[in-house]
N, C-alpha and C positions, 0 to 999 in steps of 0.2 A: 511498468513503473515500479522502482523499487523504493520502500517507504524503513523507516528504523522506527520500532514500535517500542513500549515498555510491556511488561507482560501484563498490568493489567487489561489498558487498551488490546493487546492480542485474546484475552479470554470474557473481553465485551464482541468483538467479530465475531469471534466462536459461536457465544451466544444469542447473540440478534442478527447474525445475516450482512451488518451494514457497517459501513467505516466515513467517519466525515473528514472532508480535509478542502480545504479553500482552493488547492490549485484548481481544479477542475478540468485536469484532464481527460480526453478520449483515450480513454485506454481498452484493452483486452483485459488485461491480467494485470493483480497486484503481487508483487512479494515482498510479505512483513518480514522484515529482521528482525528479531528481538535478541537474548539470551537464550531462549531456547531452540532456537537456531531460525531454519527459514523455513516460509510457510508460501503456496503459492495459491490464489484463488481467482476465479475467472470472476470476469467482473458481468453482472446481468445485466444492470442498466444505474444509468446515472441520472443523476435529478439534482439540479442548479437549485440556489436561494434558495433552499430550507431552511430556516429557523431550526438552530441547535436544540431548543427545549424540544423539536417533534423527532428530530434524529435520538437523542436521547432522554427519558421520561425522566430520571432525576438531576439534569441540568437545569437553571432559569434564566438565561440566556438567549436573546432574542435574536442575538447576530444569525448573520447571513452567511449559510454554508455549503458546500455540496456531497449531498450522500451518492454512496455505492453501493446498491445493492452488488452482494457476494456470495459465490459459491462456497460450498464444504470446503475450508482449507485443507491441503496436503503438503504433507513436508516434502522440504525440496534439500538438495544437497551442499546449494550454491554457500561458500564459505565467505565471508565477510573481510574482504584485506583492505585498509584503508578506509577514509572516510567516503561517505556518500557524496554526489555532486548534491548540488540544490535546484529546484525549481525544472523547467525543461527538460533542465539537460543528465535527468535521475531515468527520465524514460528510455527504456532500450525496447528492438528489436524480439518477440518473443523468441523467434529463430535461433538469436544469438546467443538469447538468454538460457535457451536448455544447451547451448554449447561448452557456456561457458562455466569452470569449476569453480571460479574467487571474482568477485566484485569487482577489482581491477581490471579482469581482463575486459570484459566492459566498455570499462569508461578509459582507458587508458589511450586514445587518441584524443581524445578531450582536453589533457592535462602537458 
């Protein structure tokens, strides 16, 4: 799954391990886009309905969310061309994904 981050949210991963996000996909692997380029981390396990206040200690927020426990990110090479899809169809292939150099090449039967 590939996600477009701000840097803060990329140096909250860094430092607790987890990243919250509603879709709640099965995945392997995340890769954060941000500005400072891409980042790749295996995903350890995921956990539905969490309350955002227990995913993060200075949120008060009771919505319903799901965490990803994540591995030590590593930067990845994959360049950013074009916008992200949304929803589903953001998930690729891990195979394909260390194939492929730009984002596009990706998703580009989709479009």
């Amino acid at each position: 799954m590939l996600v477009e981050v701000t840097t803060g949210t990329l140096r909250r991963i860094r430092s607790s391990g987890v990243y919250a996000n509603l879709s709640g996909h099965e995945v392997d692997y995340i890769c954060f886009l941000g500005s400072q380029g891409a980042f790749v981390a295996e995903v350890k396990s995921v956990t539905k309905n969490i309350p955002l206040s227990k995913v993060y200690s200075d949120v008060d927020s009771k919505i319903k969310t799901t965490m990803y426990q994540v591995s030590a990110l590593r930067r990845h090479s994959i360049a950013r061309k074009g916008k992200l899809p949304r929803g589903r169809k953001r998930v690729a292939d891990y195979d394909e994904f260390l194939k492929a150099s730009r984002t596009d090449e990706l998703f580009k039967r989709r479009y």
